[in-house]
C-alpha positions in Angstrom: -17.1 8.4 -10.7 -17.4 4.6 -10.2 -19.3 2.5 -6.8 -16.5 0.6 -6.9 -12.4 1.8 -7.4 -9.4 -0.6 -7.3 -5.6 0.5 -7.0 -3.4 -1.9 -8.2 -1.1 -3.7 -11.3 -1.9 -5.6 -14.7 0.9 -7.8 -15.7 0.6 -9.8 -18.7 0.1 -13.3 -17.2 2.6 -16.4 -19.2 1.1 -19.9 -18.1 2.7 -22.7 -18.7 1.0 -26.2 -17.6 2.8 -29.2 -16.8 3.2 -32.5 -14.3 5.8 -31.1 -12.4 7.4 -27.9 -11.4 11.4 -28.4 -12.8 14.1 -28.8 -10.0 16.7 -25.6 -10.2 19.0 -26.1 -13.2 16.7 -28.5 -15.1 14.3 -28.7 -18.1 11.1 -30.6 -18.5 8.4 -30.2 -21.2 5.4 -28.3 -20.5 1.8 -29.7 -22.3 0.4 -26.0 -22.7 1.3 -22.3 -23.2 -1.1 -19.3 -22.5 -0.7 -15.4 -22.6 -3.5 -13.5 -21.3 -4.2 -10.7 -19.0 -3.5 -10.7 -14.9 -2.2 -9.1 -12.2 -4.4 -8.8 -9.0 -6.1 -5.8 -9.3 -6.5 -5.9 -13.2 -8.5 -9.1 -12.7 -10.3 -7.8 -9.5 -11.7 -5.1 -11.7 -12.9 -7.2 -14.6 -14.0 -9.5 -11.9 -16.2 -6.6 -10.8 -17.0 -5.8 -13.9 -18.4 -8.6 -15.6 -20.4 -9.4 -12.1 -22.3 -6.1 -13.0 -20.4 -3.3 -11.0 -19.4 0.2 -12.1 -15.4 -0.1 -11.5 -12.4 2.3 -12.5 -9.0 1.0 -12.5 -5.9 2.9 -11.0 -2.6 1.8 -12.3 0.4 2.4 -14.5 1.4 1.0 -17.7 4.4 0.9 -20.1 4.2 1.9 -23.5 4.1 -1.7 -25.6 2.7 -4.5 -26.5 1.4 -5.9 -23.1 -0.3 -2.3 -22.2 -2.4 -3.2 -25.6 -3.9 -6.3 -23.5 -4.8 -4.3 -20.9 -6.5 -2.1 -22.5 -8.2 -4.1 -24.8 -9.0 -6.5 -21.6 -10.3 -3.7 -19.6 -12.7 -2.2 -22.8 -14.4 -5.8 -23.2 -15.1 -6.0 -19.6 -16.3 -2.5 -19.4 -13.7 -1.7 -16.8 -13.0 2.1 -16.9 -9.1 3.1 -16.1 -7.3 6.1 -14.7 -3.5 5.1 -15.9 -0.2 6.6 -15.9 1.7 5.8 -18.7 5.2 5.2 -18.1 7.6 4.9 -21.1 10.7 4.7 -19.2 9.6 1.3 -18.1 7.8 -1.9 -19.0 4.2 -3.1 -18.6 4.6 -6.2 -15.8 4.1 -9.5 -16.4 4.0 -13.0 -14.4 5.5 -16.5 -14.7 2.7 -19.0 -13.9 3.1 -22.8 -13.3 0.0 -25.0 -13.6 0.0 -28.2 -12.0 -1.7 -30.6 -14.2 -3.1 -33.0 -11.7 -4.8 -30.3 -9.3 -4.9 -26.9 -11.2 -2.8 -26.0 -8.0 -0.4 -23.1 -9.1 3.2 -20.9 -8.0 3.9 -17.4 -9.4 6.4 -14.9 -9.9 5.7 -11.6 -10.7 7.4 -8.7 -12.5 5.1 -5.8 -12.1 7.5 -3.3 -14.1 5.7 0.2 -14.3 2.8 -0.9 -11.6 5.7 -1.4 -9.6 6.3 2.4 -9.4 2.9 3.8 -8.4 3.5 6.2 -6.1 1.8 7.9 -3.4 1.7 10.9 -6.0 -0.4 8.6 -8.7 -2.9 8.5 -5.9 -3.2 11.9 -4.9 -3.9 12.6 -8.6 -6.7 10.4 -8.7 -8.2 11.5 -5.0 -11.7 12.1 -6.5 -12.3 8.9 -8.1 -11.4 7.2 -4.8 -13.6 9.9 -2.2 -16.8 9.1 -5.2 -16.5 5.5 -4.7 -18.6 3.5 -2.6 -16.1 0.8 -1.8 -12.1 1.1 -2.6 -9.9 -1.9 -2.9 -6.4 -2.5 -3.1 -3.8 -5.0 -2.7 0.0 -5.5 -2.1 1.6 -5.5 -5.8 1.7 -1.9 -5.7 4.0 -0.2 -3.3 2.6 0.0 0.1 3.0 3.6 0.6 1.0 4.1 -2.3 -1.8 1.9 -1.1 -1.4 3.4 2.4 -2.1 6.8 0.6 -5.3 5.2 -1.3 -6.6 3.6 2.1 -6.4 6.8 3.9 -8.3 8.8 1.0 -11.0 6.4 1.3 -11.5 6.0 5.2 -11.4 10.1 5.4 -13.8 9.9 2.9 -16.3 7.1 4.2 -15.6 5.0 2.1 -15.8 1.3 2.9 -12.1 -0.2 2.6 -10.7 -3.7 1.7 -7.5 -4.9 1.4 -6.4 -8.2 -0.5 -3.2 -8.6 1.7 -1.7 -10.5 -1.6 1.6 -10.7 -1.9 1.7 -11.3 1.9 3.7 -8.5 3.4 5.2 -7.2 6.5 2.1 -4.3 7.7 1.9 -2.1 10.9 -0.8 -1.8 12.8 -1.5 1.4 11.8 -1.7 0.1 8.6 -4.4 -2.6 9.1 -6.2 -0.2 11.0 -7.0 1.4 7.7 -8.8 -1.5 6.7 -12.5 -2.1 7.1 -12.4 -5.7 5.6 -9.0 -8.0 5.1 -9.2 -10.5 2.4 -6.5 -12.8 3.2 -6.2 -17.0 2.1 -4.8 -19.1 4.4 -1.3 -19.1 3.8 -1.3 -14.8 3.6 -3.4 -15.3 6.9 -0.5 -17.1 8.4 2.2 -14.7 7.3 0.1 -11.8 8.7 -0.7 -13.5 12.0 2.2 -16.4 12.4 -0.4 -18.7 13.5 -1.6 -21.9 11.4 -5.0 -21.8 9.3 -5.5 -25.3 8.4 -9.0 -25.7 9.9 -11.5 -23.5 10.4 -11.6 -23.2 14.2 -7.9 -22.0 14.1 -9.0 -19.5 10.8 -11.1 -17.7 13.8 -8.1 -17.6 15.9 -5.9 -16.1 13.0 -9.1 -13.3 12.4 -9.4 -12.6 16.1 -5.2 -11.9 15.8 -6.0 -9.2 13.0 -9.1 -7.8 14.6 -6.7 -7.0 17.8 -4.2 -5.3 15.9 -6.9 -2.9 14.4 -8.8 -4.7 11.0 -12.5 -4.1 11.6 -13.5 -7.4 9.7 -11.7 -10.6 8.5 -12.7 -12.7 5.4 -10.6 -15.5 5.3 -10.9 -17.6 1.7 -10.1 -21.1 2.4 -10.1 -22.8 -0.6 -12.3 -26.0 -1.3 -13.9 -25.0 2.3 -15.3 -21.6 1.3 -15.1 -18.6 2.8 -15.1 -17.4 6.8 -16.3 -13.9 8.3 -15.2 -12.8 11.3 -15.9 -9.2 13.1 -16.2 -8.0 16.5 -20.0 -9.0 16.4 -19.8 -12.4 15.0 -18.7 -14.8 12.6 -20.1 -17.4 10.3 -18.5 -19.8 7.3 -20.0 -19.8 4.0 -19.0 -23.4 2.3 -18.1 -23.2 -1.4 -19.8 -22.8 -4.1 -19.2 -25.3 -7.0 -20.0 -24.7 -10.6 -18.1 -28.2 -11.5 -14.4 -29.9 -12.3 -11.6 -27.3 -11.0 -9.4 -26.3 -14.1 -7.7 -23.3 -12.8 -7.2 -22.1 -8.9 -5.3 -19.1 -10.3 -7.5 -16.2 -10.1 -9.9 -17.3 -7.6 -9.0 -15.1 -5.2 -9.6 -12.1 -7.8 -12.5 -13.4 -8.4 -14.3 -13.6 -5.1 -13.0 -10.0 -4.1 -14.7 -8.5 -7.0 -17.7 -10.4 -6.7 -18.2 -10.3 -3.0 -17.4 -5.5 -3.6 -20.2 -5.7 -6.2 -22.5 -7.6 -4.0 -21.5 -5.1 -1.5 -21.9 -1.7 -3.6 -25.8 -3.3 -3.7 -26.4 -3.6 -0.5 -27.0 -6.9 0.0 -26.1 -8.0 3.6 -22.8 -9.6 4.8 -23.7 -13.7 4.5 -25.0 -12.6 1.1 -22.3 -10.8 0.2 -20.0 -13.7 0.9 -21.6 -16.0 -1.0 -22.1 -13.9 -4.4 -18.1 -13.6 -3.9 -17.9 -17.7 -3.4 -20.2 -17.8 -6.4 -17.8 -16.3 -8.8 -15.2 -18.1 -7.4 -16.8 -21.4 -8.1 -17.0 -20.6 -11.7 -14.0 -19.2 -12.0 -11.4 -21.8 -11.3 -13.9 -24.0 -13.9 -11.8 -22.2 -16.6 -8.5 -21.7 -18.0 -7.0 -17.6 -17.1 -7.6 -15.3 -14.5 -9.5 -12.5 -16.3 -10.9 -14.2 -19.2 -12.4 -16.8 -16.6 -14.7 -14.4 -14.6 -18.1 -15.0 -15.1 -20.9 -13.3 -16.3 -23.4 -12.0 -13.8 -26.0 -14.0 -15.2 -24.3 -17.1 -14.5 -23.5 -15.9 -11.4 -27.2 -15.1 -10.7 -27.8 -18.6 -12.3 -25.3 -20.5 -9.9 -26.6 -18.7 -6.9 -30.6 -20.0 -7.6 -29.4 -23.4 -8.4 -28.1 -23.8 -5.0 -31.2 -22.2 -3.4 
């Protein structure tokens, strides 16, 4: 049994950095190549991980070279897995585009086996998720089988949040699963069709979700931080910089498994936000997704610089 249990996929992350994006049909030099582990809920739980948190991973792998990473990615963290191995397909991976100039980045992903976790993969894993103290999932998976894994955990008591990432159509009954949503600002807008590009009108877009059944919205903005909003109140945590952004790509990861650690311990909401904007802040310092989440004494570190 782990405090905190993620559902979701590894893929094996190919990053390629250059000036530009090329135009359809046409090639351009890149400056830098990468391989390296990712996939949302594979860096979620080394996020975790590494910020001190007991974490098993649910997910499904191929039989090949990229399930190697994972396991070996998962093993230096001290992420502990429940997987399904799947010969009759591939371990996933993911195209990613680095912009030179602003470590802004697009993706595609392929999440081969992961993409076939099934409601029945969750079932067989039932007690990890009813033992946790927090469960966690996201939208790379099929949604039926994180529907499954949300209504485990809520029957269970167990807090729920959803990283609405990819952004995807999602019933209300769906949401209503969800104690905390996890959303940026452009999955915000897909969920709520309304535009998050201050934070006034990120309250507005939580308030949607709230009425359509979320019990909490945590909105990550970015360069602007982080905003809470429940039916009680709200408040905006501003980021947290460790230094020069490198690498926005698995920021996101990296504040969700943060701010479930700080959770799992107790600490109270505002507190909890910022421990998540914390290892955010180092994060996109580096180069990678998993192999850029910090240590939880750096986190720990960051934190009591800032005071």
């Amino acid at each position: 049994m782990s405090d905190i249990v993620i559902l979701g996929i590894f893929v094996a992350d190919t990053a390629y950095r250059a000036d530009r994006q090329p135009k359809m049909g046409e090639t351009i030099l890149g400056t830098s190549f990468a391989l390296g582990p990712g996939g949302k809920g594979s860096n979620q739980s080394v996020a975790a991980a590494m910020a001190g948190g007991d974490v098993t991973f649910i997910s499904r792998l191929g039989k090949d070279a990229f399930a190697d990473i994972a396991r070996a990615t998962w093993a230096k963290a001290g992420v502990k897995s429940a997987i399904t191995e799947d010969g009759e397909s591939y371990t996933g991976a993911a195209y990613i585009f680095l912009e030179n100039a602003t470590g802004n980045n697009a993706i595609i992903v392929a999440a081969g086996a992961a993409g076939r976790i099934s409601a029945q993969d969750v079932e067989a894993n039932r007690s990890l998720i009813e033992g946790a103290k927090v469960f966690i999932t996201q939208l790379e998976q099929p949604i039926p089988a994180a529907r499954r894994a949300l209504e485990i955990a809520r029957a269970a008591g167990v807090r729920t949040i959803l990283n609405p990432a990819p952004a995807a159509e999602l019933d209300d009954a769906f949401l209503a699963l969800c104690d905390i949503v996890t959303p940026n600002e452009s999955e915000t807008e897909s969920l709520t069709g309304l535009p998050v590009t201050t934070i006034p009108e990120a309250e507005t877009a939580a308030r949607a979700l709230l009425a359509r059944g979320v019990g909490a919205c945590l909105i990550t903005l970015g360069e602007r931080g982080a905003l809470y909003v429940d039916r009680d109140r709200s408040f905006h945590v501003p980021v947290i910089s460790a230094g020069k952004v490198l690498d926005t790509t698995g920021a996101g990861d990296a504040f969700n498994g943060g701010f479930a650690v700080a959770l799992t311990e107790g600490r109270d909401l505002p507190d909890a936000v910022r421990f998540g904007c914390a290892t955010a802040g180092i994060s996109v310092t580096r180069a990678g997704t998993a192999p850029a989440m910090p240590a939880r004494a750096e986190i720990d570190a960051l934190l009591a610089a800032q005071g």
